[in-house]
C-alpha positions as CSV (number, residue, x, y, z in Angstrom):
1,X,-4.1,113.5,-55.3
2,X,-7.3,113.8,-54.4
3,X,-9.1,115.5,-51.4
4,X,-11.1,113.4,-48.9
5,X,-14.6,114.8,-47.9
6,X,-14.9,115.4,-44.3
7,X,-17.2,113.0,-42.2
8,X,-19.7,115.9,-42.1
9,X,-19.7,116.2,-45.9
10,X,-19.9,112.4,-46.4
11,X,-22.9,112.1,-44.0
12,X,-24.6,115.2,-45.6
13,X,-23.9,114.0,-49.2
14,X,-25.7,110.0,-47.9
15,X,-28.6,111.7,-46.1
16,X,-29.1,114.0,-49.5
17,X,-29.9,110.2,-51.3
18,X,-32.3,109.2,-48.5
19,X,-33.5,109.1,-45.0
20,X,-31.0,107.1,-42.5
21,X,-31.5,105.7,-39.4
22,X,-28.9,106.8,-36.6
23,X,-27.7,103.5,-36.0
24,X,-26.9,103.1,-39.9
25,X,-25.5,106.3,-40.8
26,X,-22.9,105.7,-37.7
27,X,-22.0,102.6,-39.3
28,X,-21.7,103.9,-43.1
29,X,-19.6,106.6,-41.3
30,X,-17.6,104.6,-39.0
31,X,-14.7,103.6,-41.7
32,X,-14.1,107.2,-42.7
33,X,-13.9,108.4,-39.4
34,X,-10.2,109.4,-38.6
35,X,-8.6,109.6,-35.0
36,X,-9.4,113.5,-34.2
37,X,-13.4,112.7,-35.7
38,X,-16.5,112.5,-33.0
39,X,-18.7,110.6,-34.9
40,X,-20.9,110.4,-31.7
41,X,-21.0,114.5,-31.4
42,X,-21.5,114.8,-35.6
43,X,-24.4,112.0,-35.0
44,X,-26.0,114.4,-32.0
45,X,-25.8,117.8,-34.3
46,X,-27.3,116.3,-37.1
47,X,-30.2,114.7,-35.3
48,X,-30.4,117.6,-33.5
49,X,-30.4,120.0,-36.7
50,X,-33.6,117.9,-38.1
51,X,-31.2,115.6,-40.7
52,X,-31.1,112.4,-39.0
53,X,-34.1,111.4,-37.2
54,X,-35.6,107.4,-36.3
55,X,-39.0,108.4,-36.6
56,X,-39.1,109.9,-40.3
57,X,-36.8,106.2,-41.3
58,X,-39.5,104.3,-39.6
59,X,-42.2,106.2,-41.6
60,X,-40.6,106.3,-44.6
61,X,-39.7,102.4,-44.6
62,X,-43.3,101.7,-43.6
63,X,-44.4,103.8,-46.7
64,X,-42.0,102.0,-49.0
65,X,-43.3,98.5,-48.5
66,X,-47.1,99.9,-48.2
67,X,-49.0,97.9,-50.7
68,X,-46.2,95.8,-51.7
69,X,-45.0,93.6,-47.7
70,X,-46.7,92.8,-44.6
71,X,-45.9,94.1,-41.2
72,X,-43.3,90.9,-41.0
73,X,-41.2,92.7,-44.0
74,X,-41.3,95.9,-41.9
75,X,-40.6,94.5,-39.0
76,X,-37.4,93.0,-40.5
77,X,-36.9,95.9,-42.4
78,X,-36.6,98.2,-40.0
79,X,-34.7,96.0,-37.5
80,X,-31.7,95.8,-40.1
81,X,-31.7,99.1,-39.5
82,X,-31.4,99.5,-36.1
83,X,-34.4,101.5,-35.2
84,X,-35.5,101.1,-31.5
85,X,-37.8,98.3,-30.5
86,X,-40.2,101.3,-29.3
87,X,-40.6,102.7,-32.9
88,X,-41.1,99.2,-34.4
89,X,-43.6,98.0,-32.2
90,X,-45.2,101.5,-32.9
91,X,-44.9,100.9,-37.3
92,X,-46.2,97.4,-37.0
93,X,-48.5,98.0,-35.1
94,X,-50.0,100.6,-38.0
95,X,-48.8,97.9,-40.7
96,X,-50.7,95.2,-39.3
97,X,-54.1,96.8,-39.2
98,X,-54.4,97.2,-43.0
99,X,-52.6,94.0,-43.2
100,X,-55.6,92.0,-44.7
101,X,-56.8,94.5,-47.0
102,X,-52.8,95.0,-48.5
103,X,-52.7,90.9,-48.4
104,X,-56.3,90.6,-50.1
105,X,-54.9,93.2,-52.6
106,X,-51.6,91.8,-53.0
107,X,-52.7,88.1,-54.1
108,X,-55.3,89.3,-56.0
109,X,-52.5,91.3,-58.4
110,X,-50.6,88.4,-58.9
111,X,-53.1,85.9,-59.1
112,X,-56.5,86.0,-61.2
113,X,-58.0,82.9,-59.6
114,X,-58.5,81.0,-56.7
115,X,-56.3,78.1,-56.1
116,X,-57.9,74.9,-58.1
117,X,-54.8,72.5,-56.4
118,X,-53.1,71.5,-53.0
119,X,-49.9,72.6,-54.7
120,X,-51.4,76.0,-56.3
121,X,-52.6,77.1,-52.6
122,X,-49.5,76.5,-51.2
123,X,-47.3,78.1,-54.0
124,X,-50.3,81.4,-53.3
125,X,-49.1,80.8,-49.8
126,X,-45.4,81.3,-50.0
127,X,-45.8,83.9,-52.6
128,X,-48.0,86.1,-49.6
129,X,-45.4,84.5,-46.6
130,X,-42.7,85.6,-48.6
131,X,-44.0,89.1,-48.6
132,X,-43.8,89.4,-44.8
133,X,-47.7,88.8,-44.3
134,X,-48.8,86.8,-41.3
135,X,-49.9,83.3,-41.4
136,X,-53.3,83.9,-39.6
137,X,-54.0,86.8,-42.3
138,X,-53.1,84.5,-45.4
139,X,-55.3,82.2,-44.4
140,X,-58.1,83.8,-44.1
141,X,-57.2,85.7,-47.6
142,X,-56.9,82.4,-49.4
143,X,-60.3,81.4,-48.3
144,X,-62.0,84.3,-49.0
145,X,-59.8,86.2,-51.7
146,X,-61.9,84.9,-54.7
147,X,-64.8,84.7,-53.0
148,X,-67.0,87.5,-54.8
149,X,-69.6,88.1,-51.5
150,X,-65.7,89.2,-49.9
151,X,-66.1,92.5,-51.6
């Protein structure tokens, strides 16, 4: 027989891994949480207590992908979590103005060269579009990312 953790417990022992957002801690929590549970009142306490909070998800998300996704990846990111448009806007808005410099810095990790084909620009292309960076940015990192007066 074995004991269950109360949804307290279970929410402490998740937020212990990681940062949640509100939205996705309720619904990790939503399938453990018996009749006589308020997940709604558990949800306020802990933001209230400092141990859930939107804000330090957003930042944290927006750290993870710094260097590695554009704002795009964020954006997406961060919606899936179900952080507030306000707080998005807010993280993108950061994201997307070191979003050449991360691009420029992405493509030139992956690729030593500039593209010598049609078909190797667009495979540089998806490989930066795939990474959440805008199509206005890769294009002007594809024509200038080999380019050694870009420096």
């Amino acid at each position: 027989m074995s004991i269950q953790p109360s949804l307290r417990d279970r929410a402490l022992r998740l937020l212990a891994r990681r940062d949640y957002a509100e939205a996705e801690l309720r619904a990790k929590l939503a399938p453990h949480a018996g009749a006589d549970d308020d997940l709604a009142a558990l949800l306020g306490q802990l933001a209230a207590s400092g141990f859930v909070s939107d804000t330090r998800c957003a930042e944290q998300v927006s750290r993870r992908h710094q260097g590695k996704h554009g704002p795009l990846m964020v954006e997406r990111d961060l919606r899936r979590r179900g952080i507030g448009h306000e707080l998005i806007d807010q993280v993108v808005a950061v994201a997307r103005a070191t979003e050449f410099d991360e691009a420029l810095a992405v493509l030139r990790r992956k690729f030593s060269q500039a593209p010598d084909s049609a078909a190797e620009r667009a495979r540089q292309w998806r490989y930066l579009e795939a990474r959440g960076f805008s199509r206005s940015v890769i294009g002007r990192v594809l024509r200038l990312a080999f380019d050694e007066s870009a420096d």
